[in-house]
N, CA, C and O atoms as a Tripos MOL2 file, in Angstrom:
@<TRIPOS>MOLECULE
protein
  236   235    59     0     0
PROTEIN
NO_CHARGES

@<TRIPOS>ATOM
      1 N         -62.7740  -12.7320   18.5760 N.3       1 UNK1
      2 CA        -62.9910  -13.1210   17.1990 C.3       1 UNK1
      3 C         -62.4520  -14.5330   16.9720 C.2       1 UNK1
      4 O         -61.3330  -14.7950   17.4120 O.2       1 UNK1
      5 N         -63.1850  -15.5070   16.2920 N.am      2 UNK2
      6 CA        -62.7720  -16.7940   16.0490 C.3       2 UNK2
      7 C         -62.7230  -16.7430   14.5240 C.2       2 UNK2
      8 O         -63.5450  -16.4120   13.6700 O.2       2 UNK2
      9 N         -61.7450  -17.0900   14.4970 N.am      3 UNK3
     10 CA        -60.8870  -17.4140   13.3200 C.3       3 UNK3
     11 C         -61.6910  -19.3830   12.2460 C.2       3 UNK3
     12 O         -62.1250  -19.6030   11.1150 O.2       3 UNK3
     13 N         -61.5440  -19.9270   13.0340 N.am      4 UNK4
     14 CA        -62.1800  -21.0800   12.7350 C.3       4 UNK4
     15 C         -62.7190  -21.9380   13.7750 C.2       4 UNK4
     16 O         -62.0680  -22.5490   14.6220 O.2       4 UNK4
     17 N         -64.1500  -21.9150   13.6000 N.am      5 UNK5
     18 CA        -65.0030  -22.7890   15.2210 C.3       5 UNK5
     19 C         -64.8200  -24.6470   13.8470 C.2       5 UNK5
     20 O         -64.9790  -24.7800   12.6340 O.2       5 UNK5
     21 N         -64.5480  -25.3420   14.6400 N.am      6 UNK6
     22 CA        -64.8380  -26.7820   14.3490 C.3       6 UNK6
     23 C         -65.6760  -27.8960   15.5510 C.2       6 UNK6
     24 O         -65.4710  -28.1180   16.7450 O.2       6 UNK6
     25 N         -66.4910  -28.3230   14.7480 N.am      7 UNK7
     26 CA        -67.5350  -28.6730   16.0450 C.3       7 UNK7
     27 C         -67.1320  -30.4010   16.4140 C.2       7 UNK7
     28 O         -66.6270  -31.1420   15.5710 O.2       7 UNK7
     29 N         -67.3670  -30.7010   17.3990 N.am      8 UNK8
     30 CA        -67.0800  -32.1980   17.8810 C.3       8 UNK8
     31 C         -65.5820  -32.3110   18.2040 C.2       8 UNK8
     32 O         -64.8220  -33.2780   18.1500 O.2       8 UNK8
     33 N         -65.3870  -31.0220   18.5590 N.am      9 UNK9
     34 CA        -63.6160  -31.5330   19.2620 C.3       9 UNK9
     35 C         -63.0890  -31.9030   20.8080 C.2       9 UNK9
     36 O         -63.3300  -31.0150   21.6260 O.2       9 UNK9
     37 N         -62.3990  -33.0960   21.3280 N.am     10 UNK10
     38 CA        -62.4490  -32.4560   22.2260 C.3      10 UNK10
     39 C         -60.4500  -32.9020   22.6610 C.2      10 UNK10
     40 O         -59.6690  -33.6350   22.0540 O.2      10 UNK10
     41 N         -60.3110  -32.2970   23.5750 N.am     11 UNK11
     42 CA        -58.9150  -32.3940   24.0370 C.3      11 UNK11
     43 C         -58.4360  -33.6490   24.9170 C.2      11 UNK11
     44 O         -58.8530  -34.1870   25.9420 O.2      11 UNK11
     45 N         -57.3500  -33.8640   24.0210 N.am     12 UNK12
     46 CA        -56.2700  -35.1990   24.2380 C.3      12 UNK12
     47 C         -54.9370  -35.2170   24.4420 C.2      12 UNK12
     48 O         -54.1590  -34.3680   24.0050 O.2      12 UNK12
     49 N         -54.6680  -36.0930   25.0470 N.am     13 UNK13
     50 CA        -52.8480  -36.0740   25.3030 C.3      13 UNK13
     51 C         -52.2230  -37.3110   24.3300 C.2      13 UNK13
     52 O         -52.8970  -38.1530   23.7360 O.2      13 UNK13
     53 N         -50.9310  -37.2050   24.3320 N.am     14 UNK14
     54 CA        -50.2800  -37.9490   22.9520 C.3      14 UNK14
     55 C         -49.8080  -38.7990   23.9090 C.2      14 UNK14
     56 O         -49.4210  -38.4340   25.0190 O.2      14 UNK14
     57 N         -49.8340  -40.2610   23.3900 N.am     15 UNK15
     58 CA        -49.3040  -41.2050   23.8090 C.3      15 UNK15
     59 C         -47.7140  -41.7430   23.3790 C.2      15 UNK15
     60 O         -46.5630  -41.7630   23.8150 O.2      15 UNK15
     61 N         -48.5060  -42.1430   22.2400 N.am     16 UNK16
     62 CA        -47.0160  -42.3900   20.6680 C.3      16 UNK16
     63 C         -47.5690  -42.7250   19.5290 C.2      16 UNK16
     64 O         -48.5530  -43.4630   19.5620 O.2      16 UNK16
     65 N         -47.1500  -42.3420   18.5060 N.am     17 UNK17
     66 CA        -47.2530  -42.7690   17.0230 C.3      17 UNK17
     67 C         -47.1480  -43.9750   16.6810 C.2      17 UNK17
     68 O         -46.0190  -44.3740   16.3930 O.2      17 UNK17
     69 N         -48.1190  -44.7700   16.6210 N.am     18 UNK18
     70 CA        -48.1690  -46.4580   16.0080 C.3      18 UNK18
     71 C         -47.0550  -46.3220   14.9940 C.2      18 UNK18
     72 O         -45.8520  -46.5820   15.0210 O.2      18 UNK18
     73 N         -48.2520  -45.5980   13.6800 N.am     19 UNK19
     74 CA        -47.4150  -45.7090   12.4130 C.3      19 UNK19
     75 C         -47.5600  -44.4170   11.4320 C.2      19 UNK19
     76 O         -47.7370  -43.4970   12.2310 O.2      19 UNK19
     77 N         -47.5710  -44.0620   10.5910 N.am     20 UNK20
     78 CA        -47.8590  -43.1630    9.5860 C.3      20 UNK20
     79 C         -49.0050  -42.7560    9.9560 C.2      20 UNK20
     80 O         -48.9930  -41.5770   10.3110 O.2      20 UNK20
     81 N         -50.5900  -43.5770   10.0500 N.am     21 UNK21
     82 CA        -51.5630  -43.2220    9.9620 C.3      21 UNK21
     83 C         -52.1720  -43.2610   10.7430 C.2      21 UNK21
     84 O         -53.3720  -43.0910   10.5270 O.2      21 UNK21
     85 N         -51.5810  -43.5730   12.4750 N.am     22 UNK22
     86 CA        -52.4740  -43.8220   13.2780 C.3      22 UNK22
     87 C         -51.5860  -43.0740   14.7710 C.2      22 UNK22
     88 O         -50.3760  -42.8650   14.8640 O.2      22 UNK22
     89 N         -52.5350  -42.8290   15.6810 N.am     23 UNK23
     90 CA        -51.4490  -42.3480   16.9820 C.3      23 UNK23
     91 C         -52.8230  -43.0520   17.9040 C.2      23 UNK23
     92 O         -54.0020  -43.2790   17.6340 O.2      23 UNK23
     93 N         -51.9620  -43.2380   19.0930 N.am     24 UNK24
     94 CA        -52.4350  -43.4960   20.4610 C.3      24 UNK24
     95 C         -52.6020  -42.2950   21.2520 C.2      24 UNK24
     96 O         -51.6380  -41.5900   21.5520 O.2      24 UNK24
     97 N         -53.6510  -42.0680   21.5600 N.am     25 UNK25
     98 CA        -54.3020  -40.9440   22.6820 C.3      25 UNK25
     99 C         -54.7200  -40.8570   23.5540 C.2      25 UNK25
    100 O         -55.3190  -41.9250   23.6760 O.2      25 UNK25
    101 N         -54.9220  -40.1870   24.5700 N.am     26 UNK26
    102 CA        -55.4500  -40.3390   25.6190 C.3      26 UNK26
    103 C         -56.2520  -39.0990   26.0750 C.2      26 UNK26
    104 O         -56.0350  -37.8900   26.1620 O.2      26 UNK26
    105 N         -57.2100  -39.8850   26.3120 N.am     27 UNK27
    106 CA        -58.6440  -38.9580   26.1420 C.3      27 UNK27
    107 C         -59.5420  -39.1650   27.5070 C.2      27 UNK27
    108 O         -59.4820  -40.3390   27.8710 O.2      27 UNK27
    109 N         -60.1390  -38.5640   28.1290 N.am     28 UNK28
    110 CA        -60.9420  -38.8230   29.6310 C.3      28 UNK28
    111 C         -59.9880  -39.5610   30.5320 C.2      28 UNK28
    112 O         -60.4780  -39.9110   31.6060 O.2      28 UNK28
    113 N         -58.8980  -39.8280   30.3480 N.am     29 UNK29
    114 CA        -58.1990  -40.9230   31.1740 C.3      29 UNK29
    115 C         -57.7700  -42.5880   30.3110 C.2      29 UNK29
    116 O         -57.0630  -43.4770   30.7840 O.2      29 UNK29
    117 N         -58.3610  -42.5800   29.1620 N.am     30 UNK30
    118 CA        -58.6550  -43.6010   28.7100 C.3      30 UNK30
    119 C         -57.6330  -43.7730   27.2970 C.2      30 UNK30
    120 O         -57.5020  -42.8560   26.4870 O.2      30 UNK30
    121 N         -57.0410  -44.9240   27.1820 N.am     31 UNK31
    122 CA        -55.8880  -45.2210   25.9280 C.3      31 UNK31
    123 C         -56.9390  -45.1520   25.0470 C.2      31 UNK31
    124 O         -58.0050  -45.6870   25.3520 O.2      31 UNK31
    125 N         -56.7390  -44.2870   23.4720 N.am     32 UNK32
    126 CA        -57.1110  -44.7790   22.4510 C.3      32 UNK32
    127 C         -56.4050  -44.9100   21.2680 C.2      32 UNK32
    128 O         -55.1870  -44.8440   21.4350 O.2      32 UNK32
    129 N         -56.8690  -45.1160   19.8230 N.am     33 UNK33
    130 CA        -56.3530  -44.8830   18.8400 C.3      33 UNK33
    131 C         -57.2690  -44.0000   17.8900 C.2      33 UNK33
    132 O         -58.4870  -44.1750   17.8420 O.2      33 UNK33
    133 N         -56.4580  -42.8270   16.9690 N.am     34 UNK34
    134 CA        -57.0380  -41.7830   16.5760 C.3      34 UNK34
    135 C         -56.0310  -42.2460   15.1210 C.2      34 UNK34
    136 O         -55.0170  -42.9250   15.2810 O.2      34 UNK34
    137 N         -56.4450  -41.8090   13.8320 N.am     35 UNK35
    138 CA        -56.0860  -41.8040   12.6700 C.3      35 UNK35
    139 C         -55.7030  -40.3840   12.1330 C.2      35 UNK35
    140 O         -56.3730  -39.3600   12.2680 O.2      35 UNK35
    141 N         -54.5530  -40.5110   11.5270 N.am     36 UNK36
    142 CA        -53.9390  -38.7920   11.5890 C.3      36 UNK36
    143 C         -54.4910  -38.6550    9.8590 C.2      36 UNK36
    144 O         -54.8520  -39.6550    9.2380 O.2      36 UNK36
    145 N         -54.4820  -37.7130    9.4430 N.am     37 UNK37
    146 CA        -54.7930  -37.7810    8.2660 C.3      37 UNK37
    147 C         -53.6420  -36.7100    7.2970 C.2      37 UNK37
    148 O         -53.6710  -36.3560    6.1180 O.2      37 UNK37
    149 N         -52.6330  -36.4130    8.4740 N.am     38 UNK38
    150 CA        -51.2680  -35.4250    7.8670 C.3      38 UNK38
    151 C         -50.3620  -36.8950    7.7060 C.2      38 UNK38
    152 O         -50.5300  -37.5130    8.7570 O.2      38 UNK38
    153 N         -49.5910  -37.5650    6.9050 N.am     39 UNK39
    154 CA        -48.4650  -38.9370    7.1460 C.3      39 UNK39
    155 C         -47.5440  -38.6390    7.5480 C.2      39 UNK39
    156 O         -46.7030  -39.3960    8.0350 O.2      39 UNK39
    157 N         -47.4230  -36.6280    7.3670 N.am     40 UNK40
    158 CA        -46.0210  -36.6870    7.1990 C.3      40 UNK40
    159 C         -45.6190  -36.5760    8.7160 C.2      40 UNK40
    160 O         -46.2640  -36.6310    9.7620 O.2      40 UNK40
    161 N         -43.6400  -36.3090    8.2600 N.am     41 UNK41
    162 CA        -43.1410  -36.4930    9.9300 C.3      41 UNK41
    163 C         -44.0040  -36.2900   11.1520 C.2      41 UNK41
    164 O         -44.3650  -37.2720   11.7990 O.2      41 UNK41
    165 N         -44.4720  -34.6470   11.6210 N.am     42 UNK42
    166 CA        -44.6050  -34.4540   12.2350 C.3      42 UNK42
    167 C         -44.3970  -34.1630   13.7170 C.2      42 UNK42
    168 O         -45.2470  -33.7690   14.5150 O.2      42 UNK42
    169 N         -42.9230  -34.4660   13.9720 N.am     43 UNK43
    170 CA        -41.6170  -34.5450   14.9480 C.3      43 UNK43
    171 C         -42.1060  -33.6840   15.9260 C.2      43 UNK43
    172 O         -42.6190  -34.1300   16.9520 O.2      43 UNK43
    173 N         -42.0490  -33.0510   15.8090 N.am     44 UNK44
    174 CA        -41.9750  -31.6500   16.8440 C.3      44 UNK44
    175 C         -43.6310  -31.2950   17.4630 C.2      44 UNK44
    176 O         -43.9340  -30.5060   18.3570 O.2      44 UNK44
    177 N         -44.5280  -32.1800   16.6370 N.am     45 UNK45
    178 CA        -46.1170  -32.1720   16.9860 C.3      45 UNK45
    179 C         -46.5400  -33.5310   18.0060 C.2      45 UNK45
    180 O         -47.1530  -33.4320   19.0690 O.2      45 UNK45
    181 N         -46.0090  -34.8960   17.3420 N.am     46 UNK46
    182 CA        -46.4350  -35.8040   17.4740 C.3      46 UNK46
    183 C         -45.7910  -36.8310   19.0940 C.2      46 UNK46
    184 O         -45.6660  -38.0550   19.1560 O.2      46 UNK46
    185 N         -45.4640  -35.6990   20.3200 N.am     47 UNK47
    186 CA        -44.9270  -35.7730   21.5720 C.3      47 UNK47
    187 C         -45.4670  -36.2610   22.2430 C.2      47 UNK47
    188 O         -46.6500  -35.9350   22.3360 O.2      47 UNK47
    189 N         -44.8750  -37.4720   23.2330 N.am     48 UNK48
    190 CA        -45.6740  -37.7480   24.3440 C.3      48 UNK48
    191 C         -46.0860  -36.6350   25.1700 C.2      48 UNK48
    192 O         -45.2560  -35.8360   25.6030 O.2      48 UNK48
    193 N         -47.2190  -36.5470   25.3910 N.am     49 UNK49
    194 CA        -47.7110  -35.6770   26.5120 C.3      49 UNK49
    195 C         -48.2720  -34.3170   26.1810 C.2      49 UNK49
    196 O         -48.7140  -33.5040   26.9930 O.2      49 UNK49
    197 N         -48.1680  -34.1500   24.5080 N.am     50 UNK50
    198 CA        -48.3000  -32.9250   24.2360 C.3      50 UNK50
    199 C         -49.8540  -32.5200   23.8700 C.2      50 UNK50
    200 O         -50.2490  -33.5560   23.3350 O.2      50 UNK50
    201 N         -50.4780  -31.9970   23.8630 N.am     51 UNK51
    202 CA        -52.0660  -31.7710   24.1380 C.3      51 UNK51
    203 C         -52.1390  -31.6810   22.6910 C.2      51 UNK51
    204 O         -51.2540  -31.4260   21.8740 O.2      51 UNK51
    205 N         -53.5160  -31.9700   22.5220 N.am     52 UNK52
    206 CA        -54.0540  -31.9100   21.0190 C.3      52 UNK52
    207 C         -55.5950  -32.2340   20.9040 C.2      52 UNK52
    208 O         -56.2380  -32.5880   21.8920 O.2      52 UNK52
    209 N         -55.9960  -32.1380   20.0110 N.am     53 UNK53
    210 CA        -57.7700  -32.0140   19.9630 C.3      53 UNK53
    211 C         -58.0350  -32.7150   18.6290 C.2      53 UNK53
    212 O         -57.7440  -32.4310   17.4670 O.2      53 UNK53
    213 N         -58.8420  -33.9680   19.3390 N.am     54 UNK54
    214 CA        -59.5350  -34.9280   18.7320 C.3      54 UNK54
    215 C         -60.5960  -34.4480   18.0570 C.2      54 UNK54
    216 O         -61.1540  -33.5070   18.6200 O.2      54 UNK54
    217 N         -61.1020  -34.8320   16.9150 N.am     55 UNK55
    218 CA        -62.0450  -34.1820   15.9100 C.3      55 UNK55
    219 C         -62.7180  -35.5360   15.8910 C.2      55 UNK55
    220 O         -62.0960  -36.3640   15.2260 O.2      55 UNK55
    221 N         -63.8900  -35.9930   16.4810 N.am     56 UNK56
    222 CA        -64.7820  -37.2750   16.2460 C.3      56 UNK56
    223 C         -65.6990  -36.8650   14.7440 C.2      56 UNK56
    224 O         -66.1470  -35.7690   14.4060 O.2      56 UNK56
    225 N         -65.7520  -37.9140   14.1840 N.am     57 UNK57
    226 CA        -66.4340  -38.2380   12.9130 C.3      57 UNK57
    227 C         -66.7860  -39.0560   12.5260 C.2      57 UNK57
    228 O         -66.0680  -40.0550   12.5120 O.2      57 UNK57
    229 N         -67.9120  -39.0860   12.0650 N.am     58 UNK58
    230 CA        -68.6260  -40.4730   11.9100 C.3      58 UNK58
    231 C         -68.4170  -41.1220   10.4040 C.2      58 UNK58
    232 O         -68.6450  -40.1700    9.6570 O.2      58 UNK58
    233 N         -68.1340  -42.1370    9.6830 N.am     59 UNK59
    234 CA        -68.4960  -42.9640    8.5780 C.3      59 UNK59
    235 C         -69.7300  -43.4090    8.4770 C.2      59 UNK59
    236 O         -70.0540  -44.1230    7.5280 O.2      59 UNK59
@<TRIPOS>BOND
     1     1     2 1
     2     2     3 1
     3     3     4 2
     4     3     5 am
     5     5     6 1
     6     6     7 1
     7     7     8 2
     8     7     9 am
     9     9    10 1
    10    10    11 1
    11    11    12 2
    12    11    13 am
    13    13    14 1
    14    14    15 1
    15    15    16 2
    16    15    17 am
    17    17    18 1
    18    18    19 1
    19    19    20 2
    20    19    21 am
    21    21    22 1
    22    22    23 1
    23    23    24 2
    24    23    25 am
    25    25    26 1
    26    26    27 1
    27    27    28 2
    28    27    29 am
    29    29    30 1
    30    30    31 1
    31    31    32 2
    32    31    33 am
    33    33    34 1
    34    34    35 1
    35    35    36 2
    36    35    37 am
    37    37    38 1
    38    38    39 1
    39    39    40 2
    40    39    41 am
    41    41    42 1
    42    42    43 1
    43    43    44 2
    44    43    45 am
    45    45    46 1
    46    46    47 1
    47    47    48 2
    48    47    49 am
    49    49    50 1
    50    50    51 1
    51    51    52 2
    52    51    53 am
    53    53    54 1
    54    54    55 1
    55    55    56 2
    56    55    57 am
    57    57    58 1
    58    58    59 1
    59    59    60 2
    60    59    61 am
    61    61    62 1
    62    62    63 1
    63    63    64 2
    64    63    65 am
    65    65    66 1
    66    66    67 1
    67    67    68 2
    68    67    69 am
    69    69    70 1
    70    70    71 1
    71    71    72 2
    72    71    73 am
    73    73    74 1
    74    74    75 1
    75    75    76 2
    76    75    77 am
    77    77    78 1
    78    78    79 1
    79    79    80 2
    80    79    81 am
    81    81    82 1
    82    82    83 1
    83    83    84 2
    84    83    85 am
    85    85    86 1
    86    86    87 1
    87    87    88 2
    88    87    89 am
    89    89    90 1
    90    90    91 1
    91    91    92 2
    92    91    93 am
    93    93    94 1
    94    94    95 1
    95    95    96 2
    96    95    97 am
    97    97    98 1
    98    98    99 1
    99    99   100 2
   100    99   101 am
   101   101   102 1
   102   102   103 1
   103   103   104 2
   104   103   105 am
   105   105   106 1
   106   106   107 1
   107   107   108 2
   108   107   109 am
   109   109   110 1
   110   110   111 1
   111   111   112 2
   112   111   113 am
   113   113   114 1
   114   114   115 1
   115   115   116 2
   116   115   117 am
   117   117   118 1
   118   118   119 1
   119   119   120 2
   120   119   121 am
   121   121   122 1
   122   122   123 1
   123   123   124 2
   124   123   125 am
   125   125   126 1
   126   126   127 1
   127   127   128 2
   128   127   129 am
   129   129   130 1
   130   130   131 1
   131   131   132 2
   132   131   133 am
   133   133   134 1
   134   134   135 1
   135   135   136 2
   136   135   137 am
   137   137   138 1
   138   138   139 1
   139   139   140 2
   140   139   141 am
   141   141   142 1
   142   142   143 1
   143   143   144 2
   144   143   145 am
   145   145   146 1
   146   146   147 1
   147   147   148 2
   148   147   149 am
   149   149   150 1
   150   150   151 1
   151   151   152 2
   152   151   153 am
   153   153   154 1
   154   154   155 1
   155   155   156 2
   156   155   157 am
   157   157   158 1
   158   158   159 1
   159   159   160 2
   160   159   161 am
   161   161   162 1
   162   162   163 1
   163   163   164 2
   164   163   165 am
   165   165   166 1
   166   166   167 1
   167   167   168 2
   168   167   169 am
   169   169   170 1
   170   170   171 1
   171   171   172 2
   172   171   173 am
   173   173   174 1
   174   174   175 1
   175   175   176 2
   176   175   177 am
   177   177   178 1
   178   178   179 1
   179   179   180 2
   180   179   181 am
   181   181   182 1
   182   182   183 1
   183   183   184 2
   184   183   185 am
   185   185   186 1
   186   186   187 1
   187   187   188 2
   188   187   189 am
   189   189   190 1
   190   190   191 1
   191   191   192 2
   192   191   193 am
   193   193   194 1
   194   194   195 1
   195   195   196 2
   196   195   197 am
   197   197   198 1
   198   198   199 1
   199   199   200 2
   200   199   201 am
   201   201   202 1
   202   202   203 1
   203   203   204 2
   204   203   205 am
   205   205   206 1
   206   206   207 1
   207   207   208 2
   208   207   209 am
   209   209   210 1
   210   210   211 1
   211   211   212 2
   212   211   213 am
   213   213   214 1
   214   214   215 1
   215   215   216 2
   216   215   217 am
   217   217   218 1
   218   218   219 1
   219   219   220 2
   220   219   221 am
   221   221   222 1
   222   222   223 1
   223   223   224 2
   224   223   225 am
   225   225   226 1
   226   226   227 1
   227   227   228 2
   228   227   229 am
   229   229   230 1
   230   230   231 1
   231   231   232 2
   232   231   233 am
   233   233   234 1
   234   234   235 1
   235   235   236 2
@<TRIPOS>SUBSTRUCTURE
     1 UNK1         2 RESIDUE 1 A UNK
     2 UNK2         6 RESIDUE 1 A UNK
     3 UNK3        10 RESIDUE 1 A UNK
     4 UNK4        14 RESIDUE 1 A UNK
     5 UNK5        18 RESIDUE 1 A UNK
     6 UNK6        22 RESIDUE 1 A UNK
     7 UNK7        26 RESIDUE 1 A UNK
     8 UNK8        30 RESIDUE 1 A UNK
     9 UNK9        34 RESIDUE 1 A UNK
    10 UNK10       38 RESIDUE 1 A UNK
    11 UNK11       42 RESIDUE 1 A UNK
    12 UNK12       46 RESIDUE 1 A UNK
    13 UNK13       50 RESIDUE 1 A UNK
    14 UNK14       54 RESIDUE 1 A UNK
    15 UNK15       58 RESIDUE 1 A UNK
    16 UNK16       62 RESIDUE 1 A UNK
    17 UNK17       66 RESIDUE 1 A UNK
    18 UNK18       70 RESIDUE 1 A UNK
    19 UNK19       74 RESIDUE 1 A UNK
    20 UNK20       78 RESIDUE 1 A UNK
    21 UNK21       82 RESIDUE 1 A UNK
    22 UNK22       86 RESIDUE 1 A UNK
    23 UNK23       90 RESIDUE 1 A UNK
    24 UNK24       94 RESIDUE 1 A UNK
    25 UNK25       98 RESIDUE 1 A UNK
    26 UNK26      102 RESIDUE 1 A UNK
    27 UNK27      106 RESIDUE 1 A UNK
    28 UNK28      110 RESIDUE 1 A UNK
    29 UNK29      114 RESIDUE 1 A UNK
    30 UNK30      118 RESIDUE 1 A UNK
    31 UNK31      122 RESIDUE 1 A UNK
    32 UNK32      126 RESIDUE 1 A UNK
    33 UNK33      130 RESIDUE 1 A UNK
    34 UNK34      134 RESIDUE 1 A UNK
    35 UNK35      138 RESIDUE 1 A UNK
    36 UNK36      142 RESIDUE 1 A UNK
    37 UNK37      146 RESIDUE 1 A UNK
    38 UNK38      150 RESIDUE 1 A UNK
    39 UNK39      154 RESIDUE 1 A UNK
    40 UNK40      158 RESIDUE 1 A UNK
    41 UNK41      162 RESIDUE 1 A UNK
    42 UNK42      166 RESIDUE 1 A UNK
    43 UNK43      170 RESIDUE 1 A UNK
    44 UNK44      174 RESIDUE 1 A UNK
    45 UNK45      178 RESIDUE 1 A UNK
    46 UNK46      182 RESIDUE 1 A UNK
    47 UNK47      186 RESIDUE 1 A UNK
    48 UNK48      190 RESIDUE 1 A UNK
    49 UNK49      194 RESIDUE 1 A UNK
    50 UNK50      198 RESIDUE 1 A UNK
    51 UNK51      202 RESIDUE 1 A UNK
    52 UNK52      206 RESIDUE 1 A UNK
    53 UNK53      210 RESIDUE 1 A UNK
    54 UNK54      214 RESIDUE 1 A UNK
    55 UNK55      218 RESIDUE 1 A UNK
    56 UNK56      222 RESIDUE 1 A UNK
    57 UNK57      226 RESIDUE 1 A UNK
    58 UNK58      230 RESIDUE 1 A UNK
    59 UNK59      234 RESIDUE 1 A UNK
């Protein structure tokens, strides 16, 4: 049973937190930058190395 499907995700590793609104990721092998849309702390989430899933979206 899935609880919540979200489409266009895919899995990333944490680099470091620029600033409030932005983190560095690493995705296929490749440095990027991803825009967080939580500001707050996030301490215990926002770890080098710690896996997480990129949500691409278009403007």
């Amino acid at each position: 049973m899935e609880l919540l499907k979200i489409d266009n995700t895919k899995e990333c590793r944490i680099v470091s937190r620029l600033n409030r609104f932005v983190v560095e990721i690493k995705v296929d092998g490749v440095k990027r930058r991803a825009h967080i849309n939580n500001t707050g702390r996030l301490k215990e989430l926002l770890v080098k190395g710690k896996r997480g899933l990129l949500h691409q979206s278009w403007c």
